[in-house]
N, C-alpha and C positions, 0 to 999 in steps of 0.2 A: 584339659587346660582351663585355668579360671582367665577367662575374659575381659576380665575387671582389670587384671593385674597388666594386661596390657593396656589400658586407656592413659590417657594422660590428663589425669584430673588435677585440678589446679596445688601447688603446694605454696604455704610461705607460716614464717613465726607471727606475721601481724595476726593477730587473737580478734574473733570475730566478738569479742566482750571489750570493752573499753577499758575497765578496770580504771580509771581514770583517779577517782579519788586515792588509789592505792600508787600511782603509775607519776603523776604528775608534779612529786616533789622531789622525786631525781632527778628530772627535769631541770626544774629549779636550781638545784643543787648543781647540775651538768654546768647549765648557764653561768651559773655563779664561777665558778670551780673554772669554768674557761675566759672567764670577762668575754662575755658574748658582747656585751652589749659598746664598748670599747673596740673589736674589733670589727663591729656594724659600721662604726663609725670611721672605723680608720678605713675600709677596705671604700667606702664612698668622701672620703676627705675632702678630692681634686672637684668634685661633683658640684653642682647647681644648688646652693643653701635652701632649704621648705625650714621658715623658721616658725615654729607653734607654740604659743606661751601658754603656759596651764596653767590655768584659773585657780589659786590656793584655798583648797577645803581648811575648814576651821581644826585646830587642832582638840580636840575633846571627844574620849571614846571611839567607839569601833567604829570602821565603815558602814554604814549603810545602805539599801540597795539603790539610793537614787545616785549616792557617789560611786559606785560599780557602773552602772549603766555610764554615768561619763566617763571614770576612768575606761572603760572597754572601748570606749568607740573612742576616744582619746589613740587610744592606743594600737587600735584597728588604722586610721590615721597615719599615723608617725611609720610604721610598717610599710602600709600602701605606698609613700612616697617616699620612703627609704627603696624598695624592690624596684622601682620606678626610675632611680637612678639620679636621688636629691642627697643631698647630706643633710642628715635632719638632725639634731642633735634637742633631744628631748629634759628638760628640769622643770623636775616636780616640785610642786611649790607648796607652803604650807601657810595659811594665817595664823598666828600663835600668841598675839594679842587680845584683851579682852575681858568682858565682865564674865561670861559665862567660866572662864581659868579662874578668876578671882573667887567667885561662887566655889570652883569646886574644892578648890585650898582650904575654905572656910569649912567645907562640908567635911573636911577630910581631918578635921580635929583644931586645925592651926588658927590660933586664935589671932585676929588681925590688928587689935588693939595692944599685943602685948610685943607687938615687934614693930622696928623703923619701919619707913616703905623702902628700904634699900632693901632689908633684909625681907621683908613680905614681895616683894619683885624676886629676889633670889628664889622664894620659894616658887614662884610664880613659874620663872622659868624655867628649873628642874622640872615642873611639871608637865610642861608645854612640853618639852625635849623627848620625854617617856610618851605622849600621846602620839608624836610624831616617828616614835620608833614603831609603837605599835602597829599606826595604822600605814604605816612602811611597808611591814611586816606583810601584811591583809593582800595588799595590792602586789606585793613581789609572789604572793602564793599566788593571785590572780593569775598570772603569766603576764602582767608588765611587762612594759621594758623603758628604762629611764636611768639619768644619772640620780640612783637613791644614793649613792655615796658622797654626791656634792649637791644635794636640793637649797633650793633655795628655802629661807624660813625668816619672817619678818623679823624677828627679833635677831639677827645675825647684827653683828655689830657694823659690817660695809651695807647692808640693807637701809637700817638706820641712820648711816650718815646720808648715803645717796637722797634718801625725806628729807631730811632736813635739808639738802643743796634744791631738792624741788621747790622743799618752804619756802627755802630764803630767792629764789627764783622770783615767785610770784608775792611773796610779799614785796619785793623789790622793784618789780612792776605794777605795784599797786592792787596787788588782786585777793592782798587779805587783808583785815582790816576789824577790828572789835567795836562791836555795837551792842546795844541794848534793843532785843528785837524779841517778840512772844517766838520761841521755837516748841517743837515738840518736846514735852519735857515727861519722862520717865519715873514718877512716883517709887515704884517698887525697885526699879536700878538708883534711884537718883542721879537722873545723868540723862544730858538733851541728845535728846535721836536725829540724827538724819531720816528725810524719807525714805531711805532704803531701807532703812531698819522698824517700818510701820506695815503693820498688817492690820485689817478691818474686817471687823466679826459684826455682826447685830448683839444688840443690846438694847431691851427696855428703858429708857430714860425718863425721867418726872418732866413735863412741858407746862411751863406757868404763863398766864396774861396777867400782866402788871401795868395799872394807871399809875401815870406818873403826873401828881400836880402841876400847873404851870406858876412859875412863880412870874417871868418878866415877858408882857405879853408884845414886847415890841412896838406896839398901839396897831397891831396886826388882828390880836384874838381881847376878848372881852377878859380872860384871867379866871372865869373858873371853871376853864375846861381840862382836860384829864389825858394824855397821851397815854396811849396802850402800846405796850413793845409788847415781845412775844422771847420766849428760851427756852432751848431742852439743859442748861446747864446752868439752874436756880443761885450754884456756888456762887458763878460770877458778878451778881446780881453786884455784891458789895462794891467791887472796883468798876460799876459804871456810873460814866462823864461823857455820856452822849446818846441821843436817840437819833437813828441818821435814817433820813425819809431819800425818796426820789424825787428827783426836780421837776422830773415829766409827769408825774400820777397825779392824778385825782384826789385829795382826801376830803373827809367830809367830817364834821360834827353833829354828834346825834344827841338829843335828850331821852335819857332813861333815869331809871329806875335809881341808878347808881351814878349819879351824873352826866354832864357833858363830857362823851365820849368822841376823842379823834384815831382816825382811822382809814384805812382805803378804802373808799366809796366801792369800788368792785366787789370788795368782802365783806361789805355791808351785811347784808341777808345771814350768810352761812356763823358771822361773827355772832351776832342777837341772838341767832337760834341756838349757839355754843354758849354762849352766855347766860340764857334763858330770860332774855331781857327784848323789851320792845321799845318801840323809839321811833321818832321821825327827824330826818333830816335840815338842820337849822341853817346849816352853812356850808359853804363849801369852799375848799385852796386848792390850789396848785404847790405841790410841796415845794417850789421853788420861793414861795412865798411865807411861806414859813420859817428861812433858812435865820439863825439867830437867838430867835425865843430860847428862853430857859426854863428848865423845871426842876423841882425839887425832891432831890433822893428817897426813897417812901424810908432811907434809915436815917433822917436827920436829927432825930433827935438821939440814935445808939452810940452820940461819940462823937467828938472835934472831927474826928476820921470824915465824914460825912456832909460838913458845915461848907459845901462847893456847891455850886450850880451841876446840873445838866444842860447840856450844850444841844438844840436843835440845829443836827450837820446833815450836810447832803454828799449822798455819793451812788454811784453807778450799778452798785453791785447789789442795793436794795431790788427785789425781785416782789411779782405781785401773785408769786406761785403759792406761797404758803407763809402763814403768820399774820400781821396786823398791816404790811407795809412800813411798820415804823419799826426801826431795827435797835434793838439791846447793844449799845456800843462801848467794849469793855476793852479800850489798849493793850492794855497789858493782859491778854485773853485770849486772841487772834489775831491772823493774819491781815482780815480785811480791815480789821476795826483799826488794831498798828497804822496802817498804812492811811488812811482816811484823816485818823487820829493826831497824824504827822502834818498832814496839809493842813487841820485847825489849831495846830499847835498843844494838842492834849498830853496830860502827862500819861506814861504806860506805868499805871499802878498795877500792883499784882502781890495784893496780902497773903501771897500761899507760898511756905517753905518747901526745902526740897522733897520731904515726904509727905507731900500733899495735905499737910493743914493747914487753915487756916490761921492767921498771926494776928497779932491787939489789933494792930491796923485796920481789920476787917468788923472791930467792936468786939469788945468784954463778950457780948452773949455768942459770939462764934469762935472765939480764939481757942487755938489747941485741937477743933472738928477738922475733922476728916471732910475732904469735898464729898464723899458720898455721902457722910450724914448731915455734912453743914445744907446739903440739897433739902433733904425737910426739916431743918431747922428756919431756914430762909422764907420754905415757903408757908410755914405753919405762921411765921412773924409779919409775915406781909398779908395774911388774914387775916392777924389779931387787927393791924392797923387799918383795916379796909383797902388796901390794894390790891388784892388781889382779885382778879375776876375768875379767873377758871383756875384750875390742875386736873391735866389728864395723863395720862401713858401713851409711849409710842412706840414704836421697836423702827430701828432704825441701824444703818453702819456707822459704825465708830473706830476712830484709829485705836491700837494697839501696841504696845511692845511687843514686837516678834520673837524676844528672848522670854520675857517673863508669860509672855500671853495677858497682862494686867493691861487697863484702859490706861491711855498716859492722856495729858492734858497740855494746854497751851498755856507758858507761863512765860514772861519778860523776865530776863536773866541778861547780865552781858557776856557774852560769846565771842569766840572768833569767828568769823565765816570767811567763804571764799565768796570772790564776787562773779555770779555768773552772767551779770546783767554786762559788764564790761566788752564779756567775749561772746557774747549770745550769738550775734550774726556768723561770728568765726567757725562757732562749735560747729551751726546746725548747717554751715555749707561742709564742714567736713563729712560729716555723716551722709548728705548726697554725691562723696565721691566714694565710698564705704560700699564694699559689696555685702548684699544681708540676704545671707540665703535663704532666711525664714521672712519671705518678702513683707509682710507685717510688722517685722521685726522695725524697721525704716521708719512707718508711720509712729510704732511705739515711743520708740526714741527719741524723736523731730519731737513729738508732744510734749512729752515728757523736758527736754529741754527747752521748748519754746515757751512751755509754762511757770516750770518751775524759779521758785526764788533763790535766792543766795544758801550759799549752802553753809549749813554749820560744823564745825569743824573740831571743837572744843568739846571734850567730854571731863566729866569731874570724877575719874575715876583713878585709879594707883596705876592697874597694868597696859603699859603702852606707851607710845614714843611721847615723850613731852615736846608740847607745844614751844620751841626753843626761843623765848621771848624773856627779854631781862626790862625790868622796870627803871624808868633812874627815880632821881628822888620826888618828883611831880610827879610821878606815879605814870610819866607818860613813855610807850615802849621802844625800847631801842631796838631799830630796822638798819641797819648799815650791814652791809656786805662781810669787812672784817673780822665782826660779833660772829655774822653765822659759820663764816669759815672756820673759824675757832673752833665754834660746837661743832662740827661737822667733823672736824677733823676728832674733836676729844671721842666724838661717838664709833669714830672706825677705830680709833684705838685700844677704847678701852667698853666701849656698849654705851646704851643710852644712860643705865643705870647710874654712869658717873655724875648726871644731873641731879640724882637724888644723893648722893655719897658725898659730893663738895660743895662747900660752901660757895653763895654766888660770884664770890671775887673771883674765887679758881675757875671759876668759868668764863670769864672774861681775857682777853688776850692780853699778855703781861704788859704793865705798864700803861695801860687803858685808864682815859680818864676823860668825864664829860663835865662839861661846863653847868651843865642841867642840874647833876649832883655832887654841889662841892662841898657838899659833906664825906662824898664816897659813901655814900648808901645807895643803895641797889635793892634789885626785889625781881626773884624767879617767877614766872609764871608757874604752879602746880596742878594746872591742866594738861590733860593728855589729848593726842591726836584721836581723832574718830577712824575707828577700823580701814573704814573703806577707803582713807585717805592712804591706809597702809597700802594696801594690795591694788591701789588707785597709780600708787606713784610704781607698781613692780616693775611695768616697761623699762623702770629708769634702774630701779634696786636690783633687777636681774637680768633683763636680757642686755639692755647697755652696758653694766658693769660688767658682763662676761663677755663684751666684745660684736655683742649681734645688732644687725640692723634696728634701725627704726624706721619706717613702721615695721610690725610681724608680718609675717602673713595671715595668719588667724588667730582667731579667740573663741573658743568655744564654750559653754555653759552653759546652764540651767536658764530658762525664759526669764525667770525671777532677778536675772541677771541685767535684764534693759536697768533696771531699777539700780541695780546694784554695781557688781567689776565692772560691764559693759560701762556704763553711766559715771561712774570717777575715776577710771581707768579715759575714758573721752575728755572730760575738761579737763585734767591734768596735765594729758598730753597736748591738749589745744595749746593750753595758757604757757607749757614748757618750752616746746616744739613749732607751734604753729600749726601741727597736723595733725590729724589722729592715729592713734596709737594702734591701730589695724586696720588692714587690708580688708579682710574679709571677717565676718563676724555670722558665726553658727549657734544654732541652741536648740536645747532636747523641752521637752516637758520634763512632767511631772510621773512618779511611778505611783499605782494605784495598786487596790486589791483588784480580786479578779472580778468585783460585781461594780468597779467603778469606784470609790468610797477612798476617801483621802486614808492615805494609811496614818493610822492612831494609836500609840500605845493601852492607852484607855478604852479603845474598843478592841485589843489584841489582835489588831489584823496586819500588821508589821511583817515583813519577810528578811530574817537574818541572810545577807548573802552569805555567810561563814560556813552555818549549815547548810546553805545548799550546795557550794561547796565540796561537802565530806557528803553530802547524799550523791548528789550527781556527780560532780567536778568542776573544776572550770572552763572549761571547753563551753561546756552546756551552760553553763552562766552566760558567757560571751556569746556563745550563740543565740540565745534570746535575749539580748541587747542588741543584735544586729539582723534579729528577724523581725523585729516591728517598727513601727512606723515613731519612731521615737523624736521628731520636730515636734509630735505633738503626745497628749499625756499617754501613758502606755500603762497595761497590767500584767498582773503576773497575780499567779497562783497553782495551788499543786496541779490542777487541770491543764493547766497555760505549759507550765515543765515536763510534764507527763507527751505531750505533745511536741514540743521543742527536742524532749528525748528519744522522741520516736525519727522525727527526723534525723537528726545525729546518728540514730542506728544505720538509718536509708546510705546515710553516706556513707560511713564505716564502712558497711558489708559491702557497697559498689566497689570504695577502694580493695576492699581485699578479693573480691573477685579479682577486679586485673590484674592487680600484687602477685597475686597465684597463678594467675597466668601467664606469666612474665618468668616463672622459677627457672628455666633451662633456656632463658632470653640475654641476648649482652646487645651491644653497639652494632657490632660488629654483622648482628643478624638482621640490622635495619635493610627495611625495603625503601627506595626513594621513593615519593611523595608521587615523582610524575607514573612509575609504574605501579603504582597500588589499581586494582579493580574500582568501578565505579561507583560501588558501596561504601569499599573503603574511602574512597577519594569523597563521596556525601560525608561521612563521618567525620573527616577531615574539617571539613567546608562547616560542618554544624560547630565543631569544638572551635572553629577559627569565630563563627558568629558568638559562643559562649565568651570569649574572651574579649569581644570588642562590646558586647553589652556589660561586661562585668566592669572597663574602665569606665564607659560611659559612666555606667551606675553611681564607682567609687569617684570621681571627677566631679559629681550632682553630691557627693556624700548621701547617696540612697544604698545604703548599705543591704539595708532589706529586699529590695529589689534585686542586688547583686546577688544575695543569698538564695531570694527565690529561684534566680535564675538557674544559681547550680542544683538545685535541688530537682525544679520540673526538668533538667535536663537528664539528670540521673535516673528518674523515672519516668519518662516517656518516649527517650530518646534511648541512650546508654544499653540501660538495664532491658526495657520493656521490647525495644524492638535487637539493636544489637547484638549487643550479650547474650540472647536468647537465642536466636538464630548462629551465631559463632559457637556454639557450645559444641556441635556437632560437628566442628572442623576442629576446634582448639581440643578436642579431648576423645577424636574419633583418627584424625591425619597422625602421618605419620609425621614425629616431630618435628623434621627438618623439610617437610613438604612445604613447596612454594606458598600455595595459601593459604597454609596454618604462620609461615612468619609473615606473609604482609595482612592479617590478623593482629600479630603479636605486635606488626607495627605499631597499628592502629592503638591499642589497648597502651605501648612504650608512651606515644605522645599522650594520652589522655592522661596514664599516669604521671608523668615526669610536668605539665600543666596544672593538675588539680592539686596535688596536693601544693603546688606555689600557690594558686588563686585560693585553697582555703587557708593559707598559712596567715594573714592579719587574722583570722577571727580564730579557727581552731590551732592554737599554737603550739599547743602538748602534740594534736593527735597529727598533723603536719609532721611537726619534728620524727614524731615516730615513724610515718608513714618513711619519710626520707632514710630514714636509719634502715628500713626495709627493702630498699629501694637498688636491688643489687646490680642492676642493667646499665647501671654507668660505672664508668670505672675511675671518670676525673671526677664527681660530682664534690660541694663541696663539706666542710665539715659541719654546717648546720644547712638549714633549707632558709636562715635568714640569711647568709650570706649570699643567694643567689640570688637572681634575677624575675621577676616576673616573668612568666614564657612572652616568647615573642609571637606575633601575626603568622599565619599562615595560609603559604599561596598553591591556588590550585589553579591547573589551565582549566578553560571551559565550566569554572565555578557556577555564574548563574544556570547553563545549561543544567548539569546535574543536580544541583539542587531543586532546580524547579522538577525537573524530573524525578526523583527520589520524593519531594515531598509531593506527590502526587500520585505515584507508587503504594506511600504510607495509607494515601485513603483510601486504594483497590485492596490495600494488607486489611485495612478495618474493616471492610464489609467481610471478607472473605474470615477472618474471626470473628463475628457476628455469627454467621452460619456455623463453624464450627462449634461456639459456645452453646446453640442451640442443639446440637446433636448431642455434647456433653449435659445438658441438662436433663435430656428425654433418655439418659442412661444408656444410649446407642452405642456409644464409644466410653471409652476412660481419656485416655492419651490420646492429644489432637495427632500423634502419631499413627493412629487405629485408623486414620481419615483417608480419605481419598477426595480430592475437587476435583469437579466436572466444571469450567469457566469459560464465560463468554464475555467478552471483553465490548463493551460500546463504544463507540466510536470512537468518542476522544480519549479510551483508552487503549486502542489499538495498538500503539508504540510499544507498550507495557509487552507484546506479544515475545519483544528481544530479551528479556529476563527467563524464557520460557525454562531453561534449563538448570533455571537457578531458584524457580518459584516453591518446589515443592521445600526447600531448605527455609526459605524466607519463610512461607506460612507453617511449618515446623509440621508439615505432613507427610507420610509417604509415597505419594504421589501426586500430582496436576498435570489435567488434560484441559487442552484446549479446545472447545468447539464451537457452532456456529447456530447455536438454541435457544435460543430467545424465551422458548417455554418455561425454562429456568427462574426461583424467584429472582424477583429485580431486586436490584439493587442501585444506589445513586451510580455507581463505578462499571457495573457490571451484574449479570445474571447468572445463579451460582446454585449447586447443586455439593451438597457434603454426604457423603454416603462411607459408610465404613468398610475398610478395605480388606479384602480378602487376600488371602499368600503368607506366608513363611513370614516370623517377626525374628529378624539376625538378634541373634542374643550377645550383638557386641557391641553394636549402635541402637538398638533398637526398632528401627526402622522395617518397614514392613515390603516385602518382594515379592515377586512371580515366581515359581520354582525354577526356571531356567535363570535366575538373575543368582541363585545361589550356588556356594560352592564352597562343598567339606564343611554344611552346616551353617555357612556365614556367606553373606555377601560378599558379590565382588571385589568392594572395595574394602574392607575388613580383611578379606583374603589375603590382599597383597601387601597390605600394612604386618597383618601377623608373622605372612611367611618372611 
């Protein structure tokens, strides 16, 4: 008789290979082929609304791995609280507006000067629509799940009116408004950035000290003494009409070499010795006392341009940290100077066109220069005339366009902005009713809005919603409610593009006439809205317009996002609503290489998730998105996935262990809970603690943690002790024997649990497992339409538990010894063992297992006795010695000769006969 052929070794088709990349687009295909994702939603309808707005990735090129990592925990997410018993109905959103579409039209042959901007938007948006299928495509191979057949995409025509009903909202409440203000302005785009749209790099800059003669001394200064300012940006030199000192400081006048020099007395010393000049002290003010004097531009004679005073102004924000004290004050240049500049009544000049050259205005000998070379033409000129004291280098941060990567500059332009100074108090009490899970995230933002200025809103670009503002004939804008209803209405009709396509009468409501222009002339604004105003107003262009509350419940995105959605997605809905636009607000880092290192095309350390993908799957994508610590920056590399794959195996093979053990298992075999053995019943009690740490976990959105959790439970629980030990009942008993099914029980719940708790993250291999999963008879037709498992109760839980896990640490010494006898080559198979054990006091209890010990430490025998000579051990005092007797060649287990019979053990005996 072959022996073998009687055991009951585990069978099932789940494949202990993944085959995932091969496996996981019939999947797809399945889903599709059944509207899965429509009957997720209908089967929870009646349910508890979890409403979650997803943040719109830009439409241009492939996914990336940092938008995988949100779309997965996105959608890890929507899952969790769908099995939980919400109705969550998920739209994916797209931003599809923009300079970087416009760029890549240009790039792609289409010349922009040879077509209208009706028709150059036309091309715009064919393009937008293609990037948006693509990266459709990317995310539904991911194992997504979403309405991709109804997404939302800025440029939808009801998208677009809804902005414009936000516009005309807050313009209407007075909260936009066109000014002439220095904003950030974009050289290489041409076109003013919002802060979101600035990144800072370091960069070398040229730093000059410049005397500036004093021409009108107030009868305060004698008249031939010399103001030093200080700048790292020489360009702006031209458009200054101000040196603005502090009221409170000290300055002094010094005799040198190069005249009377004024200056802050504290940087007396470190100034001379920069200068390489010596001097004593002749006088000294209070800059408050200064406030008035005037001096004369070192370019007065390059040009009418010129022929003004400098204005000695006072203000706050002069610091005594670095420079002269005496501040280079250029309007039309920045923020401080704008603002200062307004309180003295100064004009905001700004000689610099929109691709950063210099204009006549600036003088003959700089017009046409570029601010980076007008920088040493300035200062090589302010040498020739003796004003200059120094030039050095510095390396310093500097804003950026985050699209082009070029330095952008501060330039006075008239703009639209929104006013945030209005609603300031409103915003930042909404933010402290805001849950921010990433507790930082709270201080970010509160700053970030209690700082910031008015926001601009205007960009001078073709692709994106126009700014829907009509001129009358004073050039001054028409704000009336009717106007915007019209556009609003013309924009869900027919798209925004109809702004560019008719004429401005036709966009006016029939029969419309103002007193203002009684010529009937008119005049459209040709400015477009700023991106983030787009995906700023979506609360109102998607989740309102499809009927869902306000506020969401969450917003989740990238940290870059305080700055960004998070940030115009809040005063939007402040200034709409009154309230903010979510509940609760989450956000990931950043994804790195595996040594830390921003990932960079230029240093080729970039990781296509496409290809990993078609190397791993996406299982294993998903799974290391939900195994790190991703609140904060996270890496990946082949080392990082090699590892994530090892895990995924861990759990595969677990599953298919029990899968196999379950093959000749139905319902109907179930053992109740209250009569399982008390191993069982621990088992029980451990998978009920798996499941109440795995919601905690998902509840905290510690996904990693959840993951860990099932993982060290797989291997140190399950697999290491369990499993191990049942091997010799599930595949030695006879099949239908009492404690081989309340076994199979045990193994029914852990299976018919696990693959539910991995089903958000591994979705392919879930669905599979379910498909395998032949012990229920009702289950349902995917594993997404069921439920999360439910809690489970055990009488006398804390007893056994504490019992069992204290059991596990008598099982650890007692394999300690054994590994010890396995190394010294004594034995092979801790089967070949026999323990000699002496139990210590506090584990004398342990003595009522006695009949069940040798199966737990997977030996063929334990004896008990009362020998302390024994090595010690923390649990007990232990003796492994290898056993002598007949080894059954059906269990393998090792006997007495009297314990045998017809060559095999007693119990093999009675299973074979």
């Amino acid at each position: 008789m072959e022996y073998k052929d009687t055991l009951l070794m585990p069978k099932t088709a789940f494949e202990m290979k993944g085959k995932l990349p091969t496996k996981e687009p019939g999947y797809v295909e399945r889903w599709h082929q059944n509207d899965l994702y429509n009957k997720v939603l209908e089967k929870n309808k009646d349910l508890p609304a979890y409403t979650f707005h997803d943040g719109p990735p830009y439409a241009n090129g492939s996914m990336h791995i940092g938008h995988m990592l949100n779309k997965v925990i996105k959608d890890v997410i929507v899952r969790y609280k769908t099995m939980t018993g919400h109705y969550v109905p998920y739209i994916p959103g797209w931003d599809t507006h923009g300079l970087p579409i416009e760029n890549a039209i240009q790039k792609l042959g289409v010349n922009r000067k040879e077509l209208s901007t009706a028709d150059f938007r036309r091309k715009c948006h064919e393009y937008a629509l293609e990037q948006v299928a693509n990266q459709k495509e990317q995310l539904i191979r991911m194992g997504t799940f979403g309405d991709y057949d109804n997404p939302y995409l800025t440029l939808l025509p009801e998208f677009e009116a809804n902005q414009i009903d936000v516009f005309a909202k807050m313009a209407l409440d007075g909260l936009i408004y066109k000014g002439k203000k220095p904003v950030y302005w974009s050289y290489s785009s041409e076109s003013a950035l919002a802060e979101a749209e600035i990144e800072y790099h370091d960069v070398k800059s040229p730093t000059i000290f410049v005397a500036f003669d004093v021409l009108d001394t107030k009868g305060v200064l004698n008249g031939d003494e010399r103001f030093v300012i200080w700048t790292t940006t020489p360009w702006t030199i031209p458009a200054n009409n101000a040196i603005c000192l502090n009221a409170n400081y000290e300055y002094c006048v010094v005799e040198t070499e190069k005249g009377k020099l004024l200056f802050l007395e504290s940087l007396k010393d470190q100034l001379l010795e920069k200068f390489e000049l010596s001097g004593e002290v002749i006088a000294r003010y209070k800059g408050s006392e200064l406030e008035g004097i005037t001096c004369r531009h070192p370019f007065f004679d390059y040009g009418e341009y010129y022929h003004r005073d400098t204005l000695v102004i006072l203000g706050d924000h002069v610091t005594d940290e670095a420079g002269t004290g005496c501040v280079h004050t250029a309007p039309g240049h920045g923020v401080d100077d704008f603002n200062i500049g307004m309180k003295y009544g100064l004009e905001p000049l700004c000689p610099v066109d929109e691709q950063g050259n210099l204009m006549a205005e600036a003088g003959e000998f700089l017009a046409g220069q570029h601010v980076d070379t007008a920088n040493k033409t300035v200062a090589v000129t302010l040498d020739e005339l003796g004003a200059l004291l120094k030039m050095e280098w510095i390396k310093h941060s500097y804003p950026h366009d985050w699209r082009t990567k070029k330095p952008v500059i501060f330039r006075a332009t008239a703009q639209w902005f929104c006013s945030v100074d209005k609603i300031r108090e409103q915003i930042l009490n909404q933010i402290d009713q805001v849950k921010w899970v990433n507790q930082w995230g709270h201080v970010r933002i509160y700053n970030m809005i209690k700082d910031r200025g008015d926001w601009c809103i205007s960009r001078q670009r073709t692709w994106g919603v126009p700014i829907p503002i009509i001129y009358l004939e004073d050039g001054s804008p028409i704000v009336e409610k009717e106007v915007f209803d019209h556009i609003s209405k013309l924009f869900r009709e027919f798209g925004s593009n109809v702004w560019f396509e008719r004429d401005v009468l036709d966009l006016l409501p029939e029969g419309y006439t103002n007193e203002l222009s009684p010529n009937g002339i008119y005049k459209k604004e040709t400015d477009i809205m700023d991106v983030w105003f787009d995906s700023g107003s979506s609360h109102t262009g998607c989740m309102k317009e499809r009927g869902f509350e306000y506020p969401v419940d969450l917003y989740f995105e990238g940290s870059d996002q305080y700055r960004g959605w998070f940030n115009s997605s809040l005063i939007i809905g402040v200034a709409c609503y009154g309230l903010a636009p979510y509940k609760t607000v989450l956000s990931h880092g950043f994804v790195l290489d595996g040594k830390g290192n921003k990932m960079s095309k230029s240093l080729g350390n970039t990781v296509d998730p496409l290809k990993l993908v078609k190397q791993y799957g996406a299982d294993i994508v998903r799974l290391w998105a939900t195994s790190c610590a991703y609140q904060s920056d996270v890496r990946i590399s082949d080392d990082i996935m090699k590892q994530v794959a090892e895990s995924y195996r861990k759990i595969r093979n677990t599953m298919r262990f029990v899968l196999g053990n379950l093959n000749d298992f139905s319902e109907t075999d179930l053992v109740s809970v209250e009569s399982l053995s008390d191993v069982d019943k621990y088992m029980m009690i451990k998978l009920d603690k798996v499941i109440e740490d795995y919601h905690n976990a998902y509840e905290n959105f510690d996904f990693a943690e959840s993951t860990q959790t099932i993982i060290n439970y797989f291997s140190n629980v399950l697999s290491a002790f369990y499993m191990d030990f049942t091997k010799d009942i599930l595949y030695i008993e006879a099949a239908n024997s009492p404690r081989r099914r309340e076994v199979q029980t045990v193994l029914y719940h852990h299976a018919k649990a696990f693959m539910k708790l991995l089903s958000p993250v591994l979705v392919f291999t879930s669905e599979e497992l379910h498909d395998h999963f032949h012990c229920d008879n009702e289950k349902e037709e995917s594993i997404f339409l069921e439920d999360l498992p439910a809690r489970i109760t055990v009488e006398d839980k804390e007893t056994i538990e504490t019992y069992f896990d204290r059991f596990l640490e008598l099982r650890k010494d007692v394999l300690k010894s054994i590994e010890t006898l396995r190394n010294e080559k004594v034995i092979g198979s801790s089967l070949e063992a026999k323990v000699k054990l002496c139990l210590k006091e506090e584990y004398q209890d342990m003595s009522a297992l006695e009949k069940d010990l040798a199966r737990y430490f997977i030996v063929s025998k334990v004896e008990l006795v009362s020998d302390t000579s024994l090595e010690e051990f923390d649990t007990s005092y232990i003796l492994v010695e290898k056993m002598d007797g007949h080894k059954c060649p059906r269990c393998w287990n090792y006997f007495e000769a009297e314990e045998m019979e017809d060559g095999v053990c007693h119990r093999c005996h009675e299973v074979v006969k």
